[in-house]
C-alpha positions, 0 to 999 in steps of 0.5 A: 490449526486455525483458519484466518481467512475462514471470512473468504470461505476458508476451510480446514475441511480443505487440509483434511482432504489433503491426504485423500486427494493426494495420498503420496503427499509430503507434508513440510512444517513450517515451525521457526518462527522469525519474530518472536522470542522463546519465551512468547512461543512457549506461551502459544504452544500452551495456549493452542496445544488442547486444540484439535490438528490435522497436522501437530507442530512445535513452534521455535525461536532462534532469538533467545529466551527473551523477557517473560511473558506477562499476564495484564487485566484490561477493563477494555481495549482502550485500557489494554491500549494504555497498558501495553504502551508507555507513551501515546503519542498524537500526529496530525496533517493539521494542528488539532489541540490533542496533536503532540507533532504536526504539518503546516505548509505542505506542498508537492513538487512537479513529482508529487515529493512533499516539503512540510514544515513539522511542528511540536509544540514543545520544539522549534518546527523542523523544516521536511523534504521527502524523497517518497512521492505522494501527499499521503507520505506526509502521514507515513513521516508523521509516524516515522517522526513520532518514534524517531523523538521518542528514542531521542533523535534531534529535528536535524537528524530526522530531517536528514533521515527522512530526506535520504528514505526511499522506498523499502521495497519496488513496485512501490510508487516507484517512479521513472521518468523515460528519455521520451518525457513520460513517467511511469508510476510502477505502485503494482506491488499491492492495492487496497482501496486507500492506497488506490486513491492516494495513487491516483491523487498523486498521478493527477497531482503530477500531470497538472499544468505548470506556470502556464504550461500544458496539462500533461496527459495522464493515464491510469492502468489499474488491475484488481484490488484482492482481498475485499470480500463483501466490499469487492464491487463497491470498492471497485466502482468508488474507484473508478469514479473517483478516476473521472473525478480526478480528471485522469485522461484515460483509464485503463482497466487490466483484467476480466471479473466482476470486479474490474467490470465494476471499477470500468462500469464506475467509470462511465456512470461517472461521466466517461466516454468514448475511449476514456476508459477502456478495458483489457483482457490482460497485461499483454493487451495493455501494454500493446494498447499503450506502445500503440497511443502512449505520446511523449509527457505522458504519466502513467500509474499502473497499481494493481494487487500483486496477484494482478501480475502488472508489475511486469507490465510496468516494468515494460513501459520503463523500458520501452522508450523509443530510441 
């Protein structure tokens, strides 16, 4: 037995409890394993079968024995690097001499979309539209491109690919635009400090004004980064500055804590005031204050932690244009 997220004050003490707590318990083992092959479980069981267990299991496979497993010396984590891969391959959101592949002529569309031409320097440059919305999608076909070569595929059919992909899952910068004119950016699926700023990048990037145009008002409903540990006040306060200095019209800040007084604290040290930033008690209180003052143009992004349970709220807003 092991305890990964010990660093959160995770204890096996709690599972040998278990049984005292509740002594009618009913223990359900989870031992299929959906990743690995016979061959690398059978070394795990080795491995972790002198260690003590409250609760003893025997991982499986269904997918075969597979190829054996292979004990290889590494002098450090840099050598064990270059013998566990075949090739290292180089990408960068600049040319840089060590870059095997790279972008030049990056720009984004009213929808934050990127069109970049891809370069290599053993190759003709590869012209790139992306489905994703969001600059840091750049890198994420960057990574995407460097496989795709490695296993064969031509510049066209990788530009093909990567115009087609969309997002794997929901929740994730998924983007809508309402029969009233505004546009709800539903991130709420996860939420770590970079994924925040890049949410954030690009809902200023969509509310920018157009050939002359008006700037579009923009909103950010943002919920609890989970997981942060030591970093959870800090983080929550860069990201709140990082709100006014992006020039984001309002923040609205979804829950109570010390970590969202931090993020809404962040904020007003950064120069917001009045209503600018606000903060709510829950998602109901949020979505109640945005029917109240939301007005036709608007860009909202609502990105929050899962646990922060906002992906109902978004959902909502996509759904509540007037008719």
């Amino acid at each position: 037995d092991q305890s990964i997220y010990g660093w959160r004050g995770a204890t096996l003490d709690n599972l040998k409890k278990l049984p005292q707590d509740f002594p009618s318990l009913k223990v359900i083992k989870l031992e299929q394993n959906y990743r690995s092959t016979s061959a690398i479980l059978r070394a795990a069981n080795n491995v972790i079968g002198p260690n003590p267990k409250l609760f003893p299991k025997t991982l499986f496979s269904e997918l075969g024995e597979g190829e054996p497993v292979r004990v290889v010396e590494a002098d450090n984590e840099e050598h064990e690097a270059e013998r566990a891969v075949a090739r290292v391959v180089r990408v960068s959101r600049s040319a840089r001499a060590d870059a095997d592949l790279w972008a030049s002529d990056v720009v984004l569309d009213e929808l934050a979309r990127p069109r970049f031409t891809l370069r290599r320097a053993d190759a003709p440059p590869v012209e790139v539209t992306l489905a994703v919305h969001g600059a840091h999608q750049v890198s994420n076909a960057l990574c995407a491109a460097a496989v795709a070569f490695e296993c064969g595929a031509t510049g066209e059919q990788l530009a093909t690919a990567l115009a087609a992909a969309g997002p794997a899952s929901a929740r994730r910068m998924q983007v809508s635009t309402r029969s009233d004119g505004v546009t709800v950016i539903n991130d709420a699926y996860n939420a770590n400090p970079d994924s925040m700023a890049a949410g954030l990048k690009a809902l200023a990037w969509m509310a920018r004004p157009e050939s002359g145009g008006r700037r579009r008002r923009s909103w950010a409903v943002l919920g609890e980064m989970a997981e942060l540990g030591d970093d959870t006040i800090s983080e929550h306060d860069r990201i709140g500055r990082l709100v006014v200095r992006l020039d984001v019209s309002r923040l609205v800040v979804v829950g109570t804590g010390r970590a969202l007084g931090a993020m809404h604290q962040g904020a007003v040290m950064e120069g917001s005031w009045g209503a600018e930033a606000t903060r709510v008690d829950d998602a109901d209180a949020a979505l109640a204050l945005l029917r109240a003052e939301l007005r036709p143009g608007d860009v909202v992004l609502v990105k929050a932690s899962n646990s922060a349970g906002l992906a109902g709220l978004a959902k909502s807003l996509i759904g509540a244009a007037p008719s």
